[in-house]
N, C-alpha and C positions, 0 to 999 in steps of 0.2 A: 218801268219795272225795276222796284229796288234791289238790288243783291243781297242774297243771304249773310248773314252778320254771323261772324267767326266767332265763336263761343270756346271757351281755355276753359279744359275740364280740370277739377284739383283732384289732387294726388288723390285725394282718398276715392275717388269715383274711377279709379283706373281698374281694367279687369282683372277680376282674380287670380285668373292666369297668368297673367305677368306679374302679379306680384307674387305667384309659387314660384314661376321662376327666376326673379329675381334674389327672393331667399333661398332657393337651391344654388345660387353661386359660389363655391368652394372662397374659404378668408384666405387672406395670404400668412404665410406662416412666418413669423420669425426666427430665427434661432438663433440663439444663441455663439457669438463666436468664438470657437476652438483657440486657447489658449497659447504662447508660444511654446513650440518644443524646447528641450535642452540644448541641443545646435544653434536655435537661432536665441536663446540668451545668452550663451554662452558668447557668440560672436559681437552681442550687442555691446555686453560687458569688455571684450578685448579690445573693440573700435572706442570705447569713451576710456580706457585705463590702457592705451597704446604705448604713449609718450611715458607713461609710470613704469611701465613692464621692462622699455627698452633703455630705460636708465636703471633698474635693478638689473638688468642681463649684461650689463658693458661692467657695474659694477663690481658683479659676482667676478667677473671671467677677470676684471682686473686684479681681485685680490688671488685668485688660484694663479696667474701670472707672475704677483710679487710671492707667494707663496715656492713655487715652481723654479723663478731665481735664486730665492733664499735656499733653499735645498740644494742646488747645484752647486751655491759658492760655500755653503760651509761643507760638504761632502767633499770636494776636489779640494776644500784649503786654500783657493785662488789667494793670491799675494799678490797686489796689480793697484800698488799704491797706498791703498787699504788693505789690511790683511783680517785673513776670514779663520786663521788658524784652530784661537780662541773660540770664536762667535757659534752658539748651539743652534743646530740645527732645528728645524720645526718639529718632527718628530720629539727629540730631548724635551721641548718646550710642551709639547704638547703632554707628555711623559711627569713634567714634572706640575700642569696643571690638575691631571688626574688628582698625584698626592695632595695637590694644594686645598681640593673641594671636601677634601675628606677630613683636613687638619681646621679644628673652630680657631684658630690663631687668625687665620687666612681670613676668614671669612669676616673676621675681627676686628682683622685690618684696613676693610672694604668699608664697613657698618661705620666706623669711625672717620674714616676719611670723607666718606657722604654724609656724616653729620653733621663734620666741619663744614664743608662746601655747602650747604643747604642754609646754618646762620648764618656763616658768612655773607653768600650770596642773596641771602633774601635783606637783611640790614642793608647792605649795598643798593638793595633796590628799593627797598623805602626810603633810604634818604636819598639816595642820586636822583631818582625822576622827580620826585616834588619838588628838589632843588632845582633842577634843570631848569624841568616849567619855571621857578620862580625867577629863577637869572635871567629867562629870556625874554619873560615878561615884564620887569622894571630893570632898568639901563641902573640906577646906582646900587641895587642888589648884586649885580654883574661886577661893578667897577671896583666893589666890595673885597667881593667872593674869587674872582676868577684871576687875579695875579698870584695870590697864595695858591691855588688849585694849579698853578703851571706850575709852580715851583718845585713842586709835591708832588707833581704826577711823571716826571721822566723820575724816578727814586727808584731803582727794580725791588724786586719783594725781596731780595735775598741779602740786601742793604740794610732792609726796615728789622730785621731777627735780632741783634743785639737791643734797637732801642724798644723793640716790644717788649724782650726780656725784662728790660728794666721798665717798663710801662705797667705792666699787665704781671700781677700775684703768681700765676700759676703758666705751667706752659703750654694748655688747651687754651686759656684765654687767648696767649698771644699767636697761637697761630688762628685763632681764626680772626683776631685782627688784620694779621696782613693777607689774610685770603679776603678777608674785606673789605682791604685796601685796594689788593690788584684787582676787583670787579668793579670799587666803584667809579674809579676816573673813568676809564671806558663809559658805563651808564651815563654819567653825566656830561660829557666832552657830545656824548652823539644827542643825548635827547635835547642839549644847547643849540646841537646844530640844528635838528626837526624845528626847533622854535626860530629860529632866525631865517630858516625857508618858508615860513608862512607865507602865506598870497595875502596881501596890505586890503586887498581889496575885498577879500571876502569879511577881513574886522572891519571895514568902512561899512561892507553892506549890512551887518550883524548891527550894527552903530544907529543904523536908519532907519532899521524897523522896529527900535526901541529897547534891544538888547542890553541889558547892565554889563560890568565887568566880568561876576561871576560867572553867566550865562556865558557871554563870549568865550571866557576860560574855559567851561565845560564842553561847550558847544563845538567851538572852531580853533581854540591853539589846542589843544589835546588831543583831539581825532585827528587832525593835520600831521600830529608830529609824533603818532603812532607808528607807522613804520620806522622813521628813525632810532625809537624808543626801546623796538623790540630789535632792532641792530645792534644799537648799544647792551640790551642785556644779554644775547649770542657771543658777542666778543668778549664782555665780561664773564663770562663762565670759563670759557677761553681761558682767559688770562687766572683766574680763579684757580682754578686749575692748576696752572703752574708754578703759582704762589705759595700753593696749599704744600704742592711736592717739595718746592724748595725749605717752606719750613719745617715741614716732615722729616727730610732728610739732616737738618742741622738742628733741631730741639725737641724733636717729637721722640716720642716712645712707640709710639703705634703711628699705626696708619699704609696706607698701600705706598707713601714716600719712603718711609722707615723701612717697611719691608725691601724696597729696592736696594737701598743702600746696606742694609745687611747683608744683603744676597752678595754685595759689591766686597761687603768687609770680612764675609766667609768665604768669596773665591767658588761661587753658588752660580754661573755661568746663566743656568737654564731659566734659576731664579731669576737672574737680574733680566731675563728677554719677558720670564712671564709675569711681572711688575710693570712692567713698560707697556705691556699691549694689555694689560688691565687699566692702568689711567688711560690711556686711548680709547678703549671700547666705555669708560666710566665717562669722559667727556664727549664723543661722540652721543651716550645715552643722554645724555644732561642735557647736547644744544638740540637734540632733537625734540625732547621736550617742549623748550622755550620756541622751535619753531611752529610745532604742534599747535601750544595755546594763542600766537599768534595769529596762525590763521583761524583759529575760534574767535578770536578778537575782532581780526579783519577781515570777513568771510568776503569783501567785494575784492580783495587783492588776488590777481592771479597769483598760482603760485609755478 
């Protein structure tokens, strides 16, 4: 007696009833997810801009500290090796910045001193890095170039003001010569040195996969010696800066150096403090710039 042979019904031959109640089974819903509140962006933003936050708070609290000293010692007068007799308080300074925003002299003397610092410093930078690069990459362009370039470069700026006089027609020319002077050694001393840190092995490997010189140069000595380059033109501004002031003060007519030193040669106390932390807050503006675009430059660099 044979056994009954199992026969597989298809779907479509299943009863009715179960296929109603299989379409009466409820879908699952999605929804959509609830977005973050303010609290929890708020804290996300504080955990990744932590380290940023806690260096502008040490910052702050350090300049209200040098602020908070300086008040004390020009109010009591302290005499304690250094005398404060003279020296204006922050209030006065601050007193005599008001007038200063209000008088187009002032403000004249900023426009101008940034106009110098800006040809200056940019000629300084076109010709320092290309030279850099090129000294670093041919050994007699170096043996050339860079015994004159030592020679020349301990010369402070306030040494270089007679022979720019006699260099340079006019005396806007020559200060921004020697403001072009003291940014470019700096550029070029560091971006020498980015070239001479290269790794030998990455121009061998550039060598082997059929790179030309050009290519290497674009490729591998110039991104290499990026950092270096953007050191160099931070200390150059630096130095730029103080270049600028020294010529200012000894042939200039204008400028925020010119104005110090009036302040110095009217016996202007308040003025000569609010000169001083004008180039200070004018170079602090400046290198922060130049760090700014470097890291647009070098977005793989922590900073």
């Amino acid at each position: 007696m044979s056994s009954p042979a199992l026969v597989r019904q298809p779907e479509d031959s299943m009863p009715a009833t179960a296929l109603a109640e299989a379409g009466s089974a409820p879908a699952a819903i999605i929804r959509p997810s609830t977005p973050p509140s303010l609290g929890t962006f708020a804290l996300r933003w504080y955990r990744l801009n932590r380290a940023g936050l806690r260096a502008a708070a040490i910052g702050v609290i350090s300049l209200l500290a040098f602020l908070l000293v300086w008040h004390l010692l020009t109010t009591y007068r302290v005499v304690f090796f250094v005398r404060f007799t003279n020296v204006p308080s922050p209030l006065a300074v601050y007193d005599s910045f008001i007038k200063a925003i209000h008088d187009p002299k002032f403000l004249m003397h900023i426009l101008l001193s940034c106009r110098r610092i800006f040809i200056g410093f940019s000629l300084a930078a076109i010709v320092g890095v290309p030279l850099g690069l090129i000294m670093g990459r041919f050994k007699l362009v170096h043996e050339v170039i860079f015994p004159v370039a030592e020679v020349l470069r301990p010369i402070p700026a306030i040494a270089w003001v007679p022979m720019a006089i006699m260099l340079w027609p006019t005396n806007e020319q020559s200060i921004v010569y020697i403001t072009f002077l003291g940014s470019f050694f700096p550029i070029l001393v560091n971006t020498l040195h980015g070239m001479s840190l290269v790794d030998p092995v990455l121009v061998r490997a550039a060598q082997c996969l059929g790179a030309r010189e050009r290519s290497i140069f674009r490729e591998v000595y110039f991104p290499a010696s990026l950092p270096h380059i953007f050191t160099g033109l931070t200390v150059g501004m630096g130095v730029a800066w103080v270049s600028l002031i020294a010529a200012e003060m000894i042939s200039g007519q204008y400028g925020i150096g010119y104005f110090t030193w009036e302040a110095y040669s009217l016996v202007q106390y308040a003025d000569i403090a609010l000169g001083m932390i004008a180039i200070g807050v004018l170079g602090l503006g400046s290198s922060l710039l130049i760090r700014g675009a470097g890291q647009l430059v070098m977005p793989w660099r922590s900073t």
